[in-house]
Every structure is written in C-alpha cells, then in structure tokens.
Backbone as JSON, one array per atom type, in Angstrom:
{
  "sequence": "XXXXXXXXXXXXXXXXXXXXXXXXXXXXXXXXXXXXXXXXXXXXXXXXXXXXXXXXXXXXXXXXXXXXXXXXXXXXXXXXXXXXXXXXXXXXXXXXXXXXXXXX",
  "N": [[-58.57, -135.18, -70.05], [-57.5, -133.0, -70.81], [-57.74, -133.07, -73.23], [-60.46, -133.78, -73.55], [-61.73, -130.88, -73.22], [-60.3, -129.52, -75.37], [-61.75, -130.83, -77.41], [-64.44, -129.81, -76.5], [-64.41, -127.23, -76.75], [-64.03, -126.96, -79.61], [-65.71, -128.03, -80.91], [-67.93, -126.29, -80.49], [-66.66, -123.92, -81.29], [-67.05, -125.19, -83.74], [-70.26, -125.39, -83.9], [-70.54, -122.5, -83.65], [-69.87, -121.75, -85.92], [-71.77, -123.1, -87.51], [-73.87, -121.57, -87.2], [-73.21, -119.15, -87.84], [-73.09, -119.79, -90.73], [-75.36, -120.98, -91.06], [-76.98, -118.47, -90.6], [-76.24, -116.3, -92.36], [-76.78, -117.65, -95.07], [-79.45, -117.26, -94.5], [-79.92, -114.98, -94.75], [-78.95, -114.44, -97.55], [-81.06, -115.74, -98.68], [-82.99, -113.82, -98.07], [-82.05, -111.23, -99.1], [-82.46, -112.09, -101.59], [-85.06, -112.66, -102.16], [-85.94, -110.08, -101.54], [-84.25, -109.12, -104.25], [-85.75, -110.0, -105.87], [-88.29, -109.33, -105.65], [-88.2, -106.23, -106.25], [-86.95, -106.87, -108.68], [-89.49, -107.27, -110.29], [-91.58, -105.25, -109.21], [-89.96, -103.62, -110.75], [-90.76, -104.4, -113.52], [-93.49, -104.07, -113.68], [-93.48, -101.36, -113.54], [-91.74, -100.51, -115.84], [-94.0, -101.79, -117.79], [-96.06, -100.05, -117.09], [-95.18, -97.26, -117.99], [-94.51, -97.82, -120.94], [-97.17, -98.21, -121.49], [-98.37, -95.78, -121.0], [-96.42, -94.32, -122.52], [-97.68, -95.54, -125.07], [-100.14, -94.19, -124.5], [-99.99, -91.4, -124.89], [-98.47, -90.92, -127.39], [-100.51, -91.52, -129.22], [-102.75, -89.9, -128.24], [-100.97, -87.91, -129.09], [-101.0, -88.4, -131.92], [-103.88, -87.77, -132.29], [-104.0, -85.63, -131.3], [-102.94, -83.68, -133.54], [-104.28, -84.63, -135.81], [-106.44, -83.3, -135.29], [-105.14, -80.92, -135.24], [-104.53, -80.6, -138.04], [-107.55, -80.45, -138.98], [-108.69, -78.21, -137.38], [-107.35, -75.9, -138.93], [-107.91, -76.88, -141.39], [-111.02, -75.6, -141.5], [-110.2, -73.23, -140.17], [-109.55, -71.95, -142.26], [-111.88, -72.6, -144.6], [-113.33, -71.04, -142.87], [-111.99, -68.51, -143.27], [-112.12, -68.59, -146.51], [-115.24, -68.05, -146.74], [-115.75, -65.81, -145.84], [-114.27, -63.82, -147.21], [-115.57, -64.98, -149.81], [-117.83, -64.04, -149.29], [-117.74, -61.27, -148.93], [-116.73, -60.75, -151.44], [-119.59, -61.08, -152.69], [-121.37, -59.53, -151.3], [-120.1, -56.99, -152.53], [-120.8, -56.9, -154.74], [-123.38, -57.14, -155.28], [-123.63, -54.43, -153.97], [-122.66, -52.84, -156.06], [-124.3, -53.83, -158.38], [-126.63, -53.03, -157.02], [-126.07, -50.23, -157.07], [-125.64, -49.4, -160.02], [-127.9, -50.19, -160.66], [-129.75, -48.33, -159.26], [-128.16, -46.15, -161.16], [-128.88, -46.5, -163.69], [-131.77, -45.92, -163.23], [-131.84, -43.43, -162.0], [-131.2, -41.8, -164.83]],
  "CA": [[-59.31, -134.02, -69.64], [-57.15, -131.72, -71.85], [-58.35, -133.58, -74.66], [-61.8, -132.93, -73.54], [-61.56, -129.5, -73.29], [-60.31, -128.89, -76.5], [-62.92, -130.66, -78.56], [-65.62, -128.98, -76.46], [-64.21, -126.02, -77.51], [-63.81, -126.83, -81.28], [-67.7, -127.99, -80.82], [-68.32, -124.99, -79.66], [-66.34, -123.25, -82.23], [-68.29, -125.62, -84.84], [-71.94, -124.74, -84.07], [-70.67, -120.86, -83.86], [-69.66, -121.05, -87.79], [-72.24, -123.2, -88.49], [-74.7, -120.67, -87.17], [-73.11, -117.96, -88.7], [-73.1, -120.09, -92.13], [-77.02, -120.56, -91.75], [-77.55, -116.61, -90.91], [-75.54, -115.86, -94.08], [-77.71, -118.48, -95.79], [-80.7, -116.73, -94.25], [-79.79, -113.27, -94.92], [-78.74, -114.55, -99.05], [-82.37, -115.92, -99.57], [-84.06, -112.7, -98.23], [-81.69, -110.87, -99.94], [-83.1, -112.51, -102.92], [-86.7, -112.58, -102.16], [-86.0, -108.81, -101.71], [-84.35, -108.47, -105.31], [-86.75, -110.59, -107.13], [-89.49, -108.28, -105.4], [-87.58, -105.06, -107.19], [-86.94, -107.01, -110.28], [-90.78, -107.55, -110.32], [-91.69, -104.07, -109.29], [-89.48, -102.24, -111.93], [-91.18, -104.84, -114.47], [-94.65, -103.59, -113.48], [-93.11, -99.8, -113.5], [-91.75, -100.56, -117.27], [-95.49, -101.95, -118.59], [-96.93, -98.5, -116.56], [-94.53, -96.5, -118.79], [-94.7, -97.94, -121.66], [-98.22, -98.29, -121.86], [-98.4, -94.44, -120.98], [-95.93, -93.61, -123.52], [-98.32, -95.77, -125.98], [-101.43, -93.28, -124.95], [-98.97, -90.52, -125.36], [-98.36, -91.28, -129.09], [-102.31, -91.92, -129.26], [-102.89, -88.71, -128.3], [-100.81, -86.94, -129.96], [-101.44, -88.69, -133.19], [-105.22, -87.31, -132.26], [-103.86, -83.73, -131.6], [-102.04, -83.5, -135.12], [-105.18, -85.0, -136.82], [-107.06, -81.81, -134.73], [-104.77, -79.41, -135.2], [-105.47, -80.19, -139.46], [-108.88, -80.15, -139.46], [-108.72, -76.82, -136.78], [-106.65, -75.12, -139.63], [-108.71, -76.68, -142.57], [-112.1, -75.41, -140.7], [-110.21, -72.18, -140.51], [-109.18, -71.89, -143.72], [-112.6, -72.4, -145.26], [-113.93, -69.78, -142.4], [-111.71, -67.06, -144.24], [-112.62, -68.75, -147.86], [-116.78, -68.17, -146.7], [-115.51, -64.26, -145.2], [-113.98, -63.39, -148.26], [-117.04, -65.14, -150.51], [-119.09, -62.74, -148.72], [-116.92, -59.88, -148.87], [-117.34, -60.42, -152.88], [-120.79, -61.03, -152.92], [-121.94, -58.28, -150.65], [-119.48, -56.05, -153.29], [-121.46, -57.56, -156.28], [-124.84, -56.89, -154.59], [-123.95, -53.04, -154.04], [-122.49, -52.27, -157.82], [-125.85, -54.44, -158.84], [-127.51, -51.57, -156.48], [-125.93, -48.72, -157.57], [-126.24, -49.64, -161.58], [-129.75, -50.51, -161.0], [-130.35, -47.15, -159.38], [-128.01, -44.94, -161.81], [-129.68, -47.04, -164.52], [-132.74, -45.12, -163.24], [-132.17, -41.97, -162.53], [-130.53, -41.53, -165.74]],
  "C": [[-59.01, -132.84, -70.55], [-57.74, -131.8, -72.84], [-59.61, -132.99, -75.02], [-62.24, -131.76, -73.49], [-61.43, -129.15, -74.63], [-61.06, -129.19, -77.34], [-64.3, -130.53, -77.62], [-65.6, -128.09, -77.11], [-64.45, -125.97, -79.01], [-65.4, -127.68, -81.57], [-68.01, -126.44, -80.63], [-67.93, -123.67, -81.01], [-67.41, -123.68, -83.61], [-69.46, -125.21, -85.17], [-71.72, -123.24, -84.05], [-71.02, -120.46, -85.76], [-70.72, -121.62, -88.13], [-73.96, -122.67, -88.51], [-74.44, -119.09, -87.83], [-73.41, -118.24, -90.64], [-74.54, -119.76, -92.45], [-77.75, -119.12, -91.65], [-77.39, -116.14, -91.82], [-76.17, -116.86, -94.97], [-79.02, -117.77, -95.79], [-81.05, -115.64, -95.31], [-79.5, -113.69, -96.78], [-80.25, -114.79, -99.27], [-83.11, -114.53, -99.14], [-83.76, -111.94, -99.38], [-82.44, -111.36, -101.75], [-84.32, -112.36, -103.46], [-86.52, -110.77, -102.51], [-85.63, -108.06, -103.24], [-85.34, -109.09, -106.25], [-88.09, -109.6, -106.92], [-89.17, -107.18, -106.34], [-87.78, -105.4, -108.09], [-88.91, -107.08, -110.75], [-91.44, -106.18, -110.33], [-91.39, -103.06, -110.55], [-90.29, -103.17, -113.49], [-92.21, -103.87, -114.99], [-94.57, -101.58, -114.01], [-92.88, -99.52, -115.25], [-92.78, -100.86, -118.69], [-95.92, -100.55, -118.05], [-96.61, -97.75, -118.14], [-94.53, -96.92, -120.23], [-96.02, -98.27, -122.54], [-99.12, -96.46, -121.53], [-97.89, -93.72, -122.14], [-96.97, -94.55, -124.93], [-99.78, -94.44, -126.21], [-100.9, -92.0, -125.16], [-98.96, -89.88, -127.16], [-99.78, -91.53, -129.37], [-102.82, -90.21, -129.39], [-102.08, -87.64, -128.76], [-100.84, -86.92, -131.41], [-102.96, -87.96, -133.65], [-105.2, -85.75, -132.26], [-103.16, -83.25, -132.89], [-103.15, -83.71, -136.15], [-105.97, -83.34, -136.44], [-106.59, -80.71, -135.29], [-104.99, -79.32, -137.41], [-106.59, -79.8, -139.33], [-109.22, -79.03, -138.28], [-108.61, -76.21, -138.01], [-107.4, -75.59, -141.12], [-110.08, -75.69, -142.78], [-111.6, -73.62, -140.75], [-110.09, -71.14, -141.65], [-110.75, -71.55, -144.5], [-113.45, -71.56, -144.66], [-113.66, -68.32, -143.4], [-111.61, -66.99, -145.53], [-114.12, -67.83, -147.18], [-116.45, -66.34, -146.56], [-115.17, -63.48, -146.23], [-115.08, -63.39, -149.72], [-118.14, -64.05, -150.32], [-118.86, -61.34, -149.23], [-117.27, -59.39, -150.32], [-118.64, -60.35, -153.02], [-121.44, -59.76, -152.68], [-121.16, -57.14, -151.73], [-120.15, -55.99, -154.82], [-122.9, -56.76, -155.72], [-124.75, -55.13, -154.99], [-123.6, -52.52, -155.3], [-123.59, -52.71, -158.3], [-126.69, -53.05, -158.38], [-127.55, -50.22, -156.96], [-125.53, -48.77, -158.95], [-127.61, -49.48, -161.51], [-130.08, -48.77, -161.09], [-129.62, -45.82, -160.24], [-128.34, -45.7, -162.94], [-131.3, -46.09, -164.53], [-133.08, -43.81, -162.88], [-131.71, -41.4, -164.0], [-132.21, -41.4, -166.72]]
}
C-alpha cells in the first residue's frame, strides 16, 4: 500500500514535469514564431529604408543637376542685362553723334 502510494505520487510528480516540459516547449516555439516575425519585419523595415535612402540620393542628384542649370540660367540672365546695358549705351552715343553731327 506504501508502495502504492509512493509511485502514485511520483506519477503524479511525472505528468507535472512533463507538463511543465511541454509548456516550456510551447512557450520556446511561440517564442520563435514571435522572433522570426521581428526578424521578418525589421527585414521589410531595412528594404523601406534603403530603398528611401536610394530616392534620397535620386533626388538629390536631381537637385544638384537644378541647382547648375538655376545658376547657369542666371548667369546668362546677368550676361543678356549687361548686353543690353551696352547696347542701349551704344544706341545713345550713336544718338547723340548723329544729332551733334547735325547741328554742327
């Protein structure tokens, strides 16, 4: 009877651990499922970003080409302003020769 008693008990003890083994079995594969989800996530997060930092470099390769041809564009504004500036200065000595050409 003693006998029986004690390996109920150590049954008893048995299926405790070897329900705690398969909860801690359980709980390792979620655990897992849960970091392979993350590792998967931060993948997705590292193509985002690096396909951001590609249009990044895109566009600013496009604002550097801009900002030349802004500054060429302005450049030949204050060449054309200055062209003028002579011309229109040519024009009025032309004017005022012509006319002290004729009152003279």
């Amino acid at each position: 009877n003693q006998h029986r008693t004690a390996m109920d008990s150590n049954s008893e003890r048995l299926e405790r651990s070897s329900k705690r083994l398969e909860d801690g079995y359980r709980m390792a594969l979620e655990t897992e499922e849960i970091g392979q989800s993350v590792l998967n996530n931060l993948a997705q997060d590292r193509e985002k970003i690096q396909s951001a930092r590609n249009r990044l470099n895109n566009v600013d390769s496009s604002l550097t080409q801009s900002s030349r041809l802004l500054n060429a564009m302005y450049r030949r504004v204050i060449q054309n302003k200055v062209l003028m500036f002579i011309v229109g200065i040519v024009i009025v000595v032309i004017i005022v020769l012509a006319l002290y050409g004729m009152l003279k």
